[in-house]
BALOBA-1460 file (C-alpha; in Angstrom, 3 decimals):
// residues 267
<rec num="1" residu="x" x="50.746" y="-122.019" z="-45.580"/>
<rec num="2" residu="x" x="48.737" y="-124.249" z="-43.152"/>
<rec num="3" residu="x" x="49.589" y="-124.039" z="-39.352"/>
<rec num="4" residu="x" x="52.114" y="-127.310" z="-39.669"/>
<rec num="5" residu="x" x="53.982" y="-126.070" z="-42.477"/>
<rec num="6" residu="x" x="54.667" y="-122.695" z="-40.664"/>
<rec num="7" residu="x" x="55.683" y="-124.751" z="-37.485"/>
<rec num="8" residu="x" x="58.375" y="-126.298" z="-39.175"/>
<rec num="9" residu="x" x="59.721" y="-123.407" z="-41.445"/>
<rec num="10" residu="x" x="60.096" y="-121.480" z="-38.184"/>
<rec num="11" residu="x" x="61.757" y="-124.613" z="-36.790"/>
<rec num="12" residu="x" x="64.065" y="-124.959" z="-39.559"/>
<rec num="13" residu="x" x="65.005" y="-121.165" z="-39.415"/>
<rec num="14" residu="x" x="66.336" y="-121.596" z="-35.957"/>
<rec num="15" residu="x" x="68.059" y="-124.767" z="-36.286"/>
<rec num="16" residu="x" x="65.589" y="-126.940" z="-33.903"/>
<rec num="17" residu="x" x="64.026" y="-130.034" z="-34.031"/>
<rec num="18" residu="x" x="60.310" y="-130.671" z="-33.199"/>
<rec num="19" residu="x" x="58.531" y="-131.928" z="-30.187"/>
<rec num="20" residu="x" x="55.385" y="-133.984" z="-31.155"/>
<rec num="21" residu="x" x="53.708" y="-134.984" z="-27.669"/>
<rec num="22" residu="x" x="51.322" y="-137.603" z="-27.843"/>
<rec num="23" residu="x" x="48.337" y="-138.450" z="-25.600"/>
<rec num="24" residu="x" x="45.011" y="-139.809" z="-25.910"/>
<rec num="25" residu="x" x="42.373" y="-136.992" z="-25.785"/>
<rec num="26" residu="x" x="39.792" y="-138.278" z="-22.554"/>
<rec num="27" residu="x" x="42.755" y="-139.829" z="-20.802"/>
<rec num="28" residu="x" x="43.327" y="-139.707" z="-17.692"/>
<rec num="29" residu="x" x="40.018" y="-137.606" z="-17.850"/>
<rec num="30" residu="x" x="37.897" y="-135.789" z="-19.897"/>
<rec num="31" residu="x" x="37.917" y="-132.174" z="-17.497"/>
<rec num="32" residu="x" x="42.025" y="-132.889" z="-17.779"/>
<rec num="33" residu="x" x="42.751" y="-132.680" z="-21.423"/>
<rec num="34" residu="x" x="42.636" y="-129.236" z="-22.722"/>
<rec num="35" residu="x" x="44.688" y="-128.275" z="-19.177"/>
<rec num="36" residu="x" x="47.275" y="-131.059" z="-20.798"/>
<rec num="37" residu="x" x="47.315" y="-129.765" z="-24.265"/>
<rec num="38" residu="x" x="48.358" y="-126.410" z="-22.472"/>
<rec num="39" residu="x" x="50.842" y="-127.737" z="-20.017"/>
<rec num="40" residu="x" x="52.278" y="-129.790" z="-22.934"/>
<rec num="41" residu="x" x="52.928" y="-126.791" z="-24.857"/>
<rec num="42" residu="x" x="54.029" y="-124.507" z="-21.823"/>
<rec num="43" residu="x" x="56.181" y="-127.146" z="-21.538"/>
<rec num="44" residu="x" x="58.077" y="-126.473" z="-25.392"/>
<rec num="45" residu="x" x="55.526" y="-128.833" z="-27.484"/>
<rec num="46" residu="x" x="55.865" y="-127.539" z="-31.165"/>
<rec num="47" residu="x" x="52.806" y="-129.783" z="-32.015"/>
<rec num="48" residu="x" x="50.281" y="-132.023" z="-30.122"/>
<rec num="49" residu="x" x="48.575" y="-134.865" z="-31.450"/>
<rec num="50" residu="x" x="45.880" y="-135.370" z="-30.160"/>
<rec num="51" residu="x" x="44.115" y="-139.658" z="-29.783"/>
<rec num="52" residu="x" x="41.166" y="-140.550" z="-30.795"/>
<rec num="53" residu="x" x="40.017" y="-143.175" z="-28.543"/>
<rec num="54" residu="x" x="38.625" y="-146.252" z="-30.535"/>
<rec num="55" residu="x" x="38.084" y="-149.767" z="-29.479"/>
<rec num="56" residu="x" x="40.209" y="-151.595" z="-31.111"/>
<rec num="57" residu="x" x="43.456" y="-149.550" z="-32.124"/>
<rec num="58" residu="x" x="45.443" y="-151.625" z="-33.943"/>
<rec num="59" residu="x" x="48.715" y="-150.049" z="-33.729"/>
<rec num="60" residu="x" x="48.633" y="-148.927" z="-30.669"/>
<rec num="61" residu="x" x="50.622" y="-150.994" z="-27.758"/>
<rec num="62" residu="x" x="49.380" y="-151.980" z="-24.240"/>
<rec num="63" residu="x" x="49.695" y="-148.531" z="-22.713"/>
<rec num="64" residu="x" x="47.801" y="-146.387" z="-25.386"/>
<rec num="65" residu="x" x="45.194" y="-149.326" z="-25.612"/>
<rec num="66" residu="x" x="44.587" y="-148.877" z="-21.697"/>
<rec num="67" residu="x" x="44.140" y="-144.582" z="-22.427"/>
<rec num="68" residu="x" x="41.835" y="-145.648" z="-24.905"/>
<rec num="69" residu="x" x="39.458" y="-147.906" z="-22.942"/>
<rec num="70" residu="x" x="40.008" y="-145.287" z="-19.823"/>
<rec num="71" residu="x" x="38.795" y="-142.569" z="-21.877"/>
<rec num="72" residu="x" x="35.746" y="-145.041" z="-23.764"/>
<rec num="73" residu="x" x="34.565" y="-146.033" z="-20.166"/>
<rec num="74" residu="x" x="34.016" y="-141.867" z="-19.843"/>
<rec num="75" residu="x" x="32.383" y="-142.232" z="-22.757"/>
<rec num="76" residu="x" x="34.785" y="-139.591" z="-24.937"/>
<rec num="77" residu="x" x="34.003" y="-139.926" z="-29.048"/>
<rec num="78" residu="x" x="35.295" y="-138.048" z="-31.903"/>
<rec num="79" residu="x" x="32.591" y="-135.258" z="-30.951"/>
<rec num="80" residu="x" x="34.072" y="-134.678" z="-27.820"/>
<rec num="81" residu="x" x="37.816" y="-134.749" z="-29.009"/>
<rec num="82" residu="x" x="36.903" y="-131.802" z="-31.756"/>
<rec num="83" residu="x" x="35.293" y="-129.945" z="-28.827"/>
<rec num="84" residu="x" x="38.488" y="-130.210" z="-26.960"/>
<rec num="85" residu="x" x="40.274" y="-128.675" z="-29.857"/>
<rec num="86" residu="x" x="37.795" y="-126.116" z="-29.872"/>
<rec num="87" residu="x" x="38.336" y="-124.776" z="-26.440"/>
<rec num="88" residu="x" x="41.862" y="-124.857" z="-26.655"/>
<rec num="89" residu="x" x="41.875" y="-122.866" z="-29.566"/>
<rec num="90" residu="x" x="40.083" y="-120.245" z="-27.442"/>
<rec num="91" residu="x" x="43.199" y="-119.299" z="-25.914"/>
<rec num="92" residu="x" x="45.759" y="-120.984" z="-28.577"/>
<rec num="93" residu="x" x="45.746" y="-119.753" z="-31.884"/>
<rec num="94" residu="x" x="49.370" y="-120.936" z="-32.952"/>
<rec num="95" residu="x" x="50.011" y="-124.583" z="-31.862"/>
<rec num="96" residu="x" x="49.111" y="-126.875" z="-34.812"/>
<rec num="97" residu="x" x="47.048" y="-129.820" z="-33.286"/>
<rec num="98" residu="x" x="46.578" y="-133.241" z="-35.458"/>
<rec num="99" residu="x" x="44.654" y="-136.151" z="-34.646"/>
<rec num="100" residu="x" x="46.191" y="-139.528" z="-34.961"/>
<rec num="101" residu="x" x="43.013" y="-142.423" z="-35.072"/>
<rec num="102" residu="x" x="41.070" y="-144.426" z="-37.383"/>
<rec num="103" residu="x" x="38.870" y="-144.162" z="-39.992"/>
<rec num="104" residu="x" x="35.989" y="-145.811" z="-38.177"/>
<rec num="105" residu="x" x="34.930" y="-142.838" z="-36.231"/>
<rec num="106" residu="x" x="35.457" y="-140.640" z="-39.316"/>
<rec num="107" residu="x" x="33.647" y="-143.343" z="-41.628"/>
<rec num="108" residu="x" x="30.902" y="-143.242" z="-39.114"/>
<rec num="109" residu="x" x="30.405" y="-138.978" z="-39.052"/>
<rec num="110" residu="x" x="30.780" y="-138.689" z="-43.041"/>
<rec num="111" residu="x" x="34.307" y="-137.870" z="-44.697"/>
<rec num="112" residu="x" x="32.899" y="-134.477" z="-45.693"/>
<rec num="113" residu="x" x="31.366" y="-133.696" z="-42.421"/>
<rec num="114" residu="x" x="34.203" y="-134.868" z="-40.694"/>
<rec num="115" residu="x" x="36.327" y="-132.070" z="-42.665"/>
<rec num="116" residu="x" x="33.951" y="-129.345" z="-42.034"/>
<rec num="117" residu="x" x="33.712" y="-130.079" z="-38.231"/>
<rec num="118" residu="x" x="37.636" y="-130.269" z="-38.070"/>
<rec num="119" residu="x" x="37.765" y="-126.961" z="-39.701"/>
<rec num="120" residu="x" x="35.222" y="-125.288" z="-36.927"/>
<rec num="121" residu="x" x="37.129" y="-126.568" z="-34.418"/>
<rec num="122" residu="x" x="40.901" y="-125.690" z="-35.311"/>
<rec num="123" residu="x" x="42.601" y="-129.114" z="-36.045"/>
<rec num="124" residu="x" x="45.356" y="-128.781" z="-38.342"/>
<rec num="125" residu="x" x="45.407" y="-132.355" z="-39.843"/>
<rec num="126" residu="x" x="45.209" y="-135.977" z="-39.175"/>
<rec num="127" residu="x" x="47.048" y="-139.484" z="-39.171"/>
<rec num="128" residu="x" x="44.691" y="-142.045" z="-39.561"/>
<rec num="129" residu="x" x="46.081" y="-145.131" z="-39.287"/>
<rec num="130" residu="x" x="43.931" y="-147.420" z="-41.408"/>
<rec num="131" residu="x" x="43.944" y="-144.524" z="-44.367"/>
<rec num="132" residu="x" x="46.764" y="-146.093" z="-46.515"/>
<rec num="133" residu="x" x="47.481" y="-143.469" z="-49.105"/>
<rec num="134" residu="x" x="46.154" y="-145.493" z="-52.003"/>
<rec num="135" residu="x" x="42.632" y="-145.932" z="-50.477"/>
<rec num="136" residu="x" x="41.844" y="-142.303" z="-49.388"/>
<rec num="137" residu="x" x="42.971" y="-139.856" z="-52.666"/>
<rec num="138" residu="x" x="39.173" y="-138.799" z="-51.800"/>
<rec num="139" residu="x" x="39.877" y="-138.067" z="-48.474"/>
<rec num="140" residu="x" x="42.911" y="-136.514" z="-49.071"/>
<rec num="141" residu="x" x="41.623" y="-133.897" z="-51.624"/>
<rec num="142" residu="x" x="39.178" y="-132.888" z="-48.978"/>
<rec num="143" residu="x" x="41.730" y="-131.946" z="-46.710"/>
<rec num="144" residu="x" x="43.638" y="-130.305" z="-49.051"/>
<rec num="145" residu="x" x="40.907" y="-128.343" z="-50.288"/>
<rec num="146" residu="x" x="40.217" y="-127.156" z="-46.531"/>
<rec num="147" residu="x" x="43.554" y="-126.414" z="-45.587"/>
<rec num="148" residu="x" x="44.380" y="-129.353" z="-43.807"/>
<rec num="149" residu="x" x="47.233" y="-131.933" z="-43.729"/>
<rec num="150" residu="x" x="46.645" y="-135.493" z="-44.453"/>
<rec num="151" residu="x" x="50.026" y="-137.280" z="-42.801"/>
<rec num="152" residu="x" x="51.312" y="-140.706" z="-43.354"/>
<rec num="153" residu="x" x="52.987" y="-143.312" z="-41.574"/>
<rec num="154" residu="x" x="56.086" y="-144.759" z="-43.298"/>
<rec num="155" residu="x" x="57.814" y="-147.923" z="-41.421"/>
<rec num="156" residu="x" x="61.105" y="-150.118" z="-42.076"/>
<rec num="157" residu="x" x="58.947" y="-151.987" z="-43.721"/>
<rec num="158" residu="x" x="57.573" y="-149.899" z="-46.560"/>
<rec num="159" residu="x" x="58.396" y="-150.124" z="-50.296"/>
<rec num="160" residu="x" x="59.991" y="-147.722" z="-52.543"/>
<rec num="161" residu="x" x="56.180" y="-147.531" z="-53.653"/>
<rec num="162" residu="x" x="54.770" y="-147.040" z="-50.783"/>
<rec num="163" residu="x" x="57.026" y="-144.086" z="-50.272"/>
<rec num="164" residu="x" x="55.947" y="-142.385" z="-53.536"/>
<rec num="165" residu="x" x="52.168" y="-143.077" z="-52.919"/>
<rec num="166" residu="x" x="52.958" y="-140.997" z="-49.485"/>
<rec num="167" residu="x" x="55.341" y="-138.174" z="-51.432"/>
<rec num="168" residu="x" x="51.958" y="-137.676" z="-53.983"/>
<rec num="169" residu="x" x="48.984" y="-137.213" z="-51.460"/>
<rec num="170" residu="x" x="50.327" y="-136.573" z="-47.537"/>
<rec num="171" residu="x" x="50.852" y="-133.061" z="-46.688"/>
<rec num="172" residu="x" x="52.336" y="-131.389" z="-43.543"/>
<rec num="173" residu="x" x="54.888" y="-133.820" z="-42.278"/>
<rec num="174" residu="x" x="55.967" y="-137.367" z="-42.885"/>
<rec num="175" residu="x" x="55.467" y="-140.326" z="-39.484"/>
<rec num="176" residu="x" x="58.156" y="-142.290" z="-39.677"/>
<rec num="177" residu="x" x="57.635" y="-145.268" z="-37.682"/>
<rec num="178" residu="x" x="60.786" y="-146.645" z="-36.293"/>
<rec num="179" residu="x" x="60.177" y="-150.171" z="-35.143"/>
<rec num="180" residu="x" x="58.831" y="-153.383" z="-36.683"/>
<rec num="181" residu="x" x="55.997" y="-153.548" z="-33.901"/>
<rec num="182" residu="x" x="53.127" y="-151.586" z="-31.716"/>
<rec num="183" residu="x" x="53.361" y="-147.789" z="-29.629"/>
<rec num="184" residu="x" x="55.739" y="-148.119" z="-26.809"/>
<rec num="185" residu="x" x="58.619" y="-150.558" z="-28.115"/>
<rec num="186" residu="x" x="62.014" y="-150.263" z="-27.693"/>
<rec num="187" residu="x" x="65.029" y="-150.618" z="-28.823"/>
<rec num="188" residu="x" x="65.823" y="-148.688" z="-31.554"/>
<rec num="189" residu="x" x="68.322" y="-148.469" z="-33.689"/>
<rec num="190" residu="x" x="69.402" y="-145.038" z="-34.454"/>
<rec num="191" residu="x" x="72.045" y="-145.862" z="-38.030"/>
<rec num="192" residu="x" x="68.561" y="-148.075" z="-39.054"/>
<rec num="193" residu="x" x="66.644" y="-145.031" z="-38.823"/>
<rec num="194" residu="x" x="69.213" y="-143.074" z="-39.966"/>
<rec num="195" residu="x" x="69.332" y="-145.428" z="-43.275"/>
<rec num="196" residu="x" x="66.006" y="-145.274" z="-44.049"/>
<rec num="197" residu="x" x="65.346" y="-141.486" z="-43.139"/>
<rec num="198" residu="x" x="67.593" y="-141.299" z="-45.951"/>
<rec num="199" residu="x" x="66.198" y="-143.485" z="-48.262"/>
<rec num="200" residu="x" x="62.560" y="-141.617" z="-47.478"/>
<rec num="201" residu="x" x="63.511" y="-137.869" z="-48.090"/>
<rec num="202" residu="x" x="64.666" y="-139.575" z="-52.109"/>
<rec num="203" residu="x" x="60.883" y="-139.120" z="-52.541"/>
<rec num="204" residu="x" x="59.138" y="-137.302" z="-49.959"/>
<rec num="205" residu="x" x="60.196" y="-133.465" z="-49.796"/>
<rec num="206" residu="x" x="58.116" y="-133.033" z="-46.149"/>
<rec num="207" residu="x" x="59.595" y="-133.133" z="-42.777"/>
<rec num="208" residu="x" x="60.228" y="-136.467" z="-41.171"/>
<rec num="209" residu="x" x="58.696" y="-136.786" z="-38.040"/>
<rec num="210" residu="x" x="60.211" y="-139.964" z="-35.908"/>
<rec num="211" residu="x" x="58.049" y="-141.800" z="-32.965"/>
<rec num="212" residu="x" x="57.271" y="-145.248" z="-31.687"/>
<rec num="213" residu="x" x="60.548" y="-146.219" z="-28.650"/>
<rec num="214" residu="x" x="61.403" y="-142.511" z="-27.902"/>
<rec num="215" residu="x" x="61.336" y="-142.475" z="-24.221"/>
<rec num="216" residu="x" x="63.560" y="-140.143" z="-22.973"/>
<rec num="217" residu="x" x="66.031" y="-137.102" z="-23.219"/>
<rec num="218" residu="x" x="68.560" y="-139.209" z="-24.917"/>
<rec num="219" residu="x" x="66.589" y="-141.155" z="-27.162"/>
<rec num="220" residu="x" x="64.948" y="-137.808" z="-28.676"/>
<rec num="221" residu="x" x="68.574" y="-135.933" z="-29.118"/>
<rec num="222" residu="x" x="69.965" y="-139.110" z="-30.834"/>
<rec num="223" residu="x" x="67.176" y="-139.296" z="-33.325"/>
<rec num="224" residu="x" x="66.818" y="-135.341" z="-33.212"/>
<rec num="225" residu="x" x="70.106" y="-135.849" z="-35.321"/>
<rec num="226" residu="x" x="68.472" y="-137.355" z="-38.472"/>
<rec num="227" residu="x" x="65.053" y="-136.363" z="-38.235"/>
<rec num="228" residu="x" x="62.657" y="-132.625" z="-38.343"/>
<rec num="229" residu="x" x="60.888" y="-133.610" z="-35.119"/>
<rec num="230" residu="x" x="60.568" y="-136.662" z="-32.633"/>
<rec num="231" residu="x" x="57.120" y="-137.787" z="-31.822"/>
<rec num="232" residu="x" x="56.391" y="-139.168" z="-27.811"/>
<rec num="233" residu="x" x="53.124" y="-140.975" z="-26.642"/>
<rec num="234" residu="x" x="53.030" y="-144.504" z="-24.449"/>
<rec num="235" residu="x" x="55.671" y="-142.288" z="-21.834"/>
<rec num="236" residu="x" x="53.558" y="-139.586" z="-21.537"/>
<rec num="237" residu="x" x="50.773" y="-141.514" z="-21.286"/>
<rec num="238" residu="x" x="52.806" y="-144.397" z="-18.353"/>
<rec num="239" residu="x" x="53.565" y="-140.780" z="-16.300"/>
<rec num="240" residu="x" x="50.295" y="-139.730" z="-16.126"/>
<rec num="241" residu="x" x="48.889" y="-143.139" z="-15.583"/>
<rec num="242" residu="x" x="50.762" y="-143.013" z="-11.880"/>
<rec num="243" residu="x" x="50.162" y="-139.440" z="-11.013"/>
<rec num="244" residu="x" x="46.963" y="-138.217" z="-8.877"/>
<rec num="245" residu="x" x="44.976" y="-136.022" z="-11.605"/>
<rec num="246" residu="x" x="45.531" y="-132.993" z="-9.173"/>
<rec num="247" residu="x" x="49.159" y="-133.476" z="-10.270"/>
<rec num="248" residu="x" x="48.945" y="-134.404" z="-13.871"/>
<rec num="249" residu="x" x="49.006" y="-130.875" z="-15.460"/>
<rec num="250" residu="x" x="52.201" y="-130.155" z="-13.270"/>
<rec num="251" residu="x" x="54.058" y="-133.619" z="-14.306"/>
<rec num="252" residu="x" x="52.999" y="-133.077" z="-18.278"/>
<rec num="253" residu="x" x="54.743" y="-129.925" z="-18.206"/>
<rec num="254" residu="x" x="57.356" y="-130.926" z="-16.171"/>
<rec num="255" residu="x" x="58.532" y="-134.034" z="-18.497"/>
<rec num="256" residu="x" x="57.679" y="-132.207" z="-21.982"/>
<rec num="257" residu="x" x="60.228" y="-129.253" z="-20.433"/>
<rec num="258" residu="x" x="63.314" y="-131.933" z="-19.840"/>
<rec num="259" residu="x" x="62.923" y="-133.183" z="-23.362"/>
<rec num="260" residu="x" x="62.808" y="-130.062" z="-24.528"/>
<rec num="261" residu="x" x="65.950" y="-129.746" z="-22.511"/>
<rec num="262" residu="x" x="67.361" y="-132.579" z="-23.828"/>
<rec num="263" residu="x" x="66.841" y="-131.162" z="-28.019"/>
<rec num="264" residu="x" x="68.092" y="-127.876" z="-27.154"/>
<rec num="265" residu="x" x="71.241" y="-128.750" z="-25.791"/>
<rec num="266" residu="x" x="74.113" y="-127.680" z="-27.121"/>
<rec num="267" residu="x" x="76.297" y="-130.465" z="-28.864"/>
């Protein structure tokens, strides 16, 4: 049972939903993000995920694309981002850590080499965004054959066969995208997700992971009722963009705790 899957048993046994933080690894800087990927989990994260910067992310909205070109301009690569992982695992054994990117970087070090170099450092699994399920079986049976979760991104959008494709190769949890649009959108509407969350666990038996327009306290309970976990990035990310670095450790914590808050409620 891979780090993930034990996450969300354990989960699952005590009734709770998951807290997926979401920040891009070099951002605000480098010397700042394995004190983050602490405070983050001090602060009740059950997983991080963990950006690769890249130049041109695709999916990503205005305030992720600004983390990544903060943390290119320091220079911070896929090499640095495993080396991150690597000394937090030095004091964190437990907390699964995935990296959400895309497959240039990956492309660029060698699928294979990629794998083993994940392994060495601790990472748990990876989203890549430009890795339909279709195009990377390959890729996929890597992973699996190292003990590591290959996760998907399902939207409104997606077909009854692209929801199969997903149930047959991604392992660990399910992404379910809940707007028609980029990171950091809003607006969502909570009896659409619900609708399609249902539609989704027809074929895939993983948890459901929700993110894209969770912002707050509120927004995570209300989809905390349909899905395992709720996934938040572009907040995180605005926060720390407007707090000195001497205070970004401090706020982190601080804003993971009240949404951790927020899902532990009682109803």
């Amino acid at each position: 049972m891979s780090r993930i899957q034990a996450t969300f048993a354990a989960l699952a046994a005590h009734h709770k939903t998951g807290l997926i933080p979401f920040f891009t690894a070099g951002d605000p800087s480098p010397q700042l993000t394995v004190p983050l990927m602490h405070a983050l989990v001090a602060g009740g994260a059950d997983i991080l995920e963990l950006g690769v910067p890249f130049s041109d992310p695709m999916a990503e909205g205005p305030v992720i694309q600004r983390a990544c070109e903060r943390a290119l301009k320091y220079g911070v690569g896929l090499r640095d981002v495993l080396e991150f992982v690597r000394e937090f695992r030095e004091t964190n054994s437990h907390t699964p850590v995935v990296l959400m990117g895309y497959a240039n970087p990956i492309e660029r070090m060698g699928q294979q080499a990629f794998i083993k170099a994940a392994v060495e450092a601790g990472i748990d699994g990876t989203i890549v965004v430009d890795y339909p399920p279709e195009e990377c079986e390959e890729f996929a049976a890597g992973m699996q054959a190292s003990d590591l979760d290959s996760i998907f991104l399902l939207a409104p959008t997606s077909t009854d066969q692209r929801i199969r494709q997903v149930a047959a190769v991604g392992r660990g949890f399910c992404y379910y995208v809940s707007l028609k649009g980029v990171t950091g959108a809003a607006n969502i509407d909570i009896s659409e997700v619900e609708e399609r969350i249902g539609a989704i666990r027809q074929h895939v038996k993983l948890p459901i992971a929700v993110g894209f327009g969770i912002r707050d306290g509120a927004t995570a309970r209300a989809i905390a009722q349909v899905a395992d976990a709720v996934v938040i990035g572009s907040r995180i990310i605005q926060e720390l963009e407007t707090t000195p670095h001497d205070q970004a450790v401090d706020v982190a914590r601080n804003f993971m705790a009240g949404i951790r808050a927020a899902l532990d409620a009682p109803a």
